[in-house]
N, C-alpha and C positions, 0 to 999 in steps of 0.2 A: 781356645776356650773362652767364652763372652762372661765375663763375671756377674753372677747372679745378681746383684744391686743394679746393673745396669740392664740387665732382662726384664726387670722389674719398671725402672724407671721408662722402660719403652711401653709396656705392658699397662703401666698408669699413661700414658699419653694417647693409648688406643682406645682406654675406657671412656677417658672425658670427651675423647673427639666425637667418638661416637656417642656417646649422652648428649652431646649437643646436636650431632644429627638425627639422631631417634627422635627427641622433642622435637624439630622441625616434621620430620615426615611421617611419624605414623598418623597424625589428627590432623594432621594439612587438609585430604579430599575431602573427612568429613565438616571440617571446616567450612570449604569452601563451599556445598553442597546444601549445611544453612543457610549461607550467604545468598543465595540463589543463583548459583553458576550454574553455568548451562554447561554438557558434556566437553563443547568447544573450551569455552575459559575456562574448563578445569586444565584441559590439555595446555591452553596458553601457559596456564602460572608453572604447569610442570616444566613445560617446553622453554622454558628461562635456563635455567639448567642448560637445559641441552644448548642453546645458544652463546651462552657464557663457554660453555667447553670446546664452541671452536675458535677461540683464540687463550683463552686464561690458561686454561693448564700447560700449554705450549709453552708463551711466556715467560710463564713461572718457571717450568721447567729448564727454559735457556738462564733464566736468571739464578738458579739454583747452579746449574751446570758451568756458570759462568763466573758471579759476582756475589751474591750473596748465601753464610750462609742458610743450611738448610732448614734447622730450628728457627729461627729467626724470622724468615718469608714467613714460615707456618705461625707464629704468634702473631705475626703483623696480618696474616688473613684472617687472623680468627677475632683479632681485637675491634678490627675494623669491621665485622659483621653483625654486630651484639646490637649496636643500634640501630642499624638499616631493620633487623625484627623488629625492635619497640614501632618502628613507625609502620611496620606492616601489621600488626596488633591493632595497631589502634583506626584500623582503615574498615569499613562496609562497603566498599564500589570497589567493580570491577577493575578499574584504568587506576588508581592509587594502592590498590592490591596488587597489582600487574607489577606497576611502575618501582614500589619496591624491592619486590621477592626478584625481580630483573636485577636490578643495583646489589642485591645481596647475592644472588648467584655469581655475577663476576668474581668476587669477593673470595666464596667459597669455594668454587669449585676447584683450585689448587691445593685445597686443603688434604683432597682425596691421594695424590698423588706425590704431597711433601711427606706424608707421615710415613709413606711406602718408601722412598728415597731416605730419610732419616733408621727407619729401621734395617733397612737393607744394609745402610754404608755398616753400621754398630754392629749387628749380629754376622755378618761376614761371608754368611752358607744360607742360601733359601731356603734349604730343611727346618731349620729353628723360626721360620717365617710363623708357621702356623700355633704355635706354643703359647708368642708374644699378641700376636694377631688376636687370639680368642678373648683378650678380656676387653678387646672392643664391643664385640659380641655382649660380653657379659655386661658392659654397659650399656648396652642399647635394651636390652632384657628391662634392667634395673629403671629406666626411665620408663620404661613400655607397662611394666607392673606399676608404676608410679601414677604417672597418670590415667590409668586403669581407677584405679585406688581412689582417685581423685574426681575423676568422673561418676563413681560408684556415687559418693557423696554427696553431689550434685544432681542424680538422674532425673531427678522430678523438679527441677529448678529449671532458669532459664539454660541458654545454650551456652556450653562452657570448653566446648573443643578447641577454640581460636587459640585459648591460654597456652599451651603446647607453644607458642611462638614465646610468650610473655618467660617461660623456662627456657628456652632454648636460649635467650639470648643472655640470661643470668648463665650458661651453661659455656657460652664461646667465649666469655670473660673467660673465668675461670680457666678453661682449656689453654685461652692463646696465654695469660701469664704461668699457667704451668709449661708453657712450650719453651719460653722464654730461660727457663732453668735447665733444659735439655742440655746434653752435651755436645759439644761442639762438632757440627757436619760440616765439612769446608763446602766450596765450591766443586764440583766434579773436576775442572780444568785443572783447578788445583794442583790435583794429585793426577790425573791424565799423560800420559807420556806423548800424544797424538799432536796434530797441529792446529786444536781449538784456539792455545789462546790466539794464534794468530787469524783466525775466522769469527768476525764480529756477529754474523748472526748463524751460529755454532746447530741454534735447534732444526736448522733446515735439511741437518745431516740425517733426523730420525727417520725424514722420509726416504730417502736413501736405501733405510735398511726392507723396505718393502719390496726391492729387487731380490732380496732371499726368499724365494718359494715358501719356507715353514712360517716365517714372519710374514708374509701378506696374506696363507691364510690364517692364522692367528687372528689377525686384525678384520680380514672378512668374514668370523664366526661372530667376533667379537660385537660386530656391526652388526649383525644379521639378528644375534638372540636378545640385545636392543634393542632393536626395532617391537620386539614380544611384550621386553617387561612393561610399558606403559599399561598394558592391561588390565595387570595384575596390581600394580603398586597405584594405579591409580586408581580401579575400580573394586577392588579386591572389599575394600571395605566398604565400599555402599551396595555391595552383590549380597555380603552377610547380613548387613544390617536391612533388605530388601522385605519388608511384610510378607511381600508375595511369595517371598521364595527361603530361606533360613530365620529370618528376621528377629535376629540374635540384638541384645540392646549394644549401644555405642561401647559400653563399659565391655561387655562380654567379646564382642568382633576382636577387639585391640587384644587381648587379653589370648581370642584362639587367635590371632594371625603372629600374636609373640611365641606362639610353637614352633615354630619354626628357626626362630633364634637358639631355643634350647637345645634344638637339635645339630645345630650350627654347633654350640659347644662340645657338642661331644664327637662330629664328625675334622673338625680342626684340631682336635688334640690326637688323630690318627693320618693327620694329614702328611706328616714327613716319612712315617710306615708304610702309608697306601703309594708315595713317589716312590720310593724303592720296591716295594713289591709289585704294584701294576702298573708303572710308567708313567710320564705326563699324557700321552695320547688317550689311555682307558682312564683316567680319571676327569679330563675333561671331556670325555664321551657320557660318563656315567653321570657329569652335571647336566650335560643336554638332553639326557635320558629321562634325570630326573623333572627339568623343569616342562617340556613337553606331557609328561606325566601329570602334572600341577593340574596343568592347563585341560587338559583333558578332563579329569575330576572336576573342577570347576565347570565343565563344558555341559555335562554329564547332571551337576546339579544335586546329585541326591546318590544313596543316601545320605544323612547330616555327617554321617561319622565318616566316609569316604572323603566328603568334601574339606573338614575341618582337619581331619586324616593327612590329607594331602601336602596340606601348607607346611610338614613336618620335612617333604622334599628341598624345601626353601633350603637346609643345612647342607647338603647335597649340591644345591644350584650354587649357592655363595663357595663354598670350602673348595670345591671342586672343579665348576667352569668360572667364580670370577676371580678366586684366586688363583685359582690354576691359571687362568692368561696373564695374572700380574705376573707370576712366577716365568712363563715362558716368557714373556718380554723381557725380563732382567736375565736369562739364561741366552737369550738371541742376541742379546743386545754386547755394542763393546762396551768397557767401561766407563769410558769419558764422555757416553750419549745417555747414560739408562737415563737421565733425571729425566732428557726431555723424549726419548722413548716410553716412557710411562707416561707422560703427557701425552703423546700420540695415541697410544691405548684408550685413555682419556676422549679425545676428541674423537676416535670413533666409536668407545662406548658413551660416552654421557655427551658426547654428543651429534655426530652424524645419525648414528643410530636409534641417538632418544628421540632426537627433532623429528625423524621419518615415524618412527613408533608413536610419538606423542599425535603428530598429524594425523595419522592411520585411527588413533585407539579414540579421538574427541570425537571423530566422523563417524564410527562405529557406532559409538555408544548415543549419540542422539536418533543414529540411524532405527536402531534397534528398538526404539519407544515406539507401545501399543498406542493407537488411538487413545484408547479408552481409560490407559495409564498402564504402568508397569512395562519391561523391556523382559525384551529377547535374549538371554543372558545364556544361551545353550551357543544360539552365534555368534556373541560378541566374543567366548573363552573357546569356540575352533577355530578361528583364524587364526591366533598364534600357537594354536596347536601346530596345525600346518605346519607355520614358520620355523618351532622350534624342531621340528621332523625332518625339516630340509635339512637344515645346521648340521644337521647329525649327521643324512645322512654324506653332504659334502665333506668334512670333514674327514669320517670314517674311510672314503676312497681317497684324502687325498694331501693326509697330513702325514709326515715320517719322524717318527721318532727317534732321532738320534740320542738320546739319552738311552732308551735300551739297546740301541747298535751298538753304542760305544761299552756297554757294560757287556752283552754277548761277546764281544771281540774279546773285551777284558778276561774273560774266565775261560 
């Protein structure tokens, strides 16, 4: 049984990580979009990300796995990111906009995958994942009404989205010294009974585990419905805020695309229910279901209420297919790799898969500009309709649930 104080103290380390990611990403694109980026450098600044994530989470994760602990890395990435913002705040060009949110993505992107490793080792059973998980969620909400609120205030002023960076990075203080009082995650080798320590570069074993049929496809849905999101998380909010077509104010877009979080709340707190009652297989079918769905709506355009309707599947795509793959990779995985197996999820979702999504979604989206102004926004959101329709249906012929084999056998 995980003592309540300590469910808690995991549950404050999900809120604040995520309040520092929410400032970063919801007013990023529109950000950038006053800046005058073109559909391309909007994809470049995302697509840092994604290139930090084919080597940093890895890393990180052998270094976790290995030599330090797990609270620890995660305060040192989060402390070390607080300024790399201040200096991307304070940039208008392109290549100094670039050049920081790159240096800051190294930084961070382990962040995604220490806090997953930190709560795994503490709560003990992936079931309790989803409990502690949601007041991530509830934090990203909390920043997302915030600068909503803040924005309100400002509408008729000059342009004030960029700010979202100037809180984020007041935000990853705060987060990396509350990490720092975590309780103590050893190294994975640590406590490993395997022959890690004797294997100095240990995280090369994750790959390894892609010779298991369930684990590489795991990892190629993973990559696959990646390649989708740049669509949406990158365009999602200049589609709303588009004259031509919803032309909902900056304050109002952020405000319906934080529906989707709210729904995140409440489909995570049935998240350890719905593993026991319908499997890991039909819950991440029902997130590719859902996000395909998204995409569609969006494709589709109208009416207002279908499209804004939609972004409520966002709770569905998060709870279900991306925690659902963190969870099947800690469940495929042995014990003395998950750090850097969750890296590896990592690098093919945020990043093989973003870098391909992020190049696909910049090319799109300039593609799709009318001569005369305005885009084609019915085909820029079917193509990852398609994609998320494939996933599916690979997936659904070709992934086997042992999780309910072994419960069928059981009873």
């Amino acid at each position: 049984m995980v003592p309540r104080y300590l469910s808690w103290r995991l549950s404050m380390m999900f809120a604040l990580t995520q309040m520092a990611e929410g400032a970063v990403m919801v007013l990023l694109a529109g950000h950038m979009n006053e800046l005058g980026f073109t559909g391309r450098q909007i994809s470049y600044v995302f697509a840092t990300g994604a290139l930090a994530a084919l080597v940093s989470p890895l890393l990180a994760g052998w270094l976790a796995d290995r030599y330090w602990s797990g609270q620890r890395l995660l305060a040192g990435c989060q402390l070390a990111g607080a300024p790399l913002l201040l200096i991307a705040w304070l940039q208008t060009g392109f290549p100094g906009f670039w050049a920081a949110m790159a240096t800051f993505a190294l930084i961070r992107l382990p962040v995604m995958s220490l806090t997953n490793v930190v709560a795994f080792y503490h709560l003990g059973r992936s079931e309790r994942f989803g409990y502690v998980r949601v007041w991530g969620t509830v934090g990203w909400i909390a920043v997302s009404w915030g600068l909503s609120l803040y924005l309100r205030l400002w509408e008729n002023e000059a342009a004030r989205l960029g700010d979202g960076l100037l809180a984020a990075a007041v935000l990853f203080v705060l987060s990396g010294l509350y990490a720092l009082s975590l309780p103590h995650t050893p190294p994975g080798a640590a406590t490993g009974t395997s022959q890690t320590g004797r294997q100095p570069f240990a995280f090369l074993a994750a790959f390894r585990l892609l010779r298991r049929r369930n684990f590489a496809i795991i990892m190629g849905i993973a990559l696959i419905s990646s390649v989708a999101n740049p669509f949406y998380y990158n365009f999602g909010f200049l589609f709303l805020t588009d004259t031509r077509e919803l032309g909902l104010s900056p304050s109002v877009a952020n405000w319906a695309l934080s529906l989707g979080q709210v729904v995140e709340i409440i489909v995570l707190l049935f998240l350890a229910s719905s593993l026991r009652r319908l499997g890991l297989k039909r819950i991440l079918m029902v997130g590719m279901a859902a996000q395909a769905m998204r995409f569609a709506a969006f494709a589709l355009g109208a009416p207002p209420a279908l499209v804004i309707g939609s972004i409520g599947a966002h709770g569905f795509i998060f709870t279900f297919l991306f925690i659902g793959l963190v969870i099947a990779v800690e469940e495929l995985s042995p014990y003395e790799y998950r750090a850097s197996a969750q890296g590896l999820l990592t690098l093919a979702r945020s990043g093989i898969g973003a870098l391909l999504g992020q190049a696909l979604a910049g090319r799109v989206y300039d593609a799709c500009a009318y001569p005369a102004g305005g885009r084609n926004w019915s085909l820029l959101f079917a193509i990852p309709t398609a994609l998320t329709l494939l996933a599916l249906a690979l997936f659904a012929m070709l992934f086997r649930d042992e999780r309910q084999k072994d419960a069928g056998s059981a009873s």
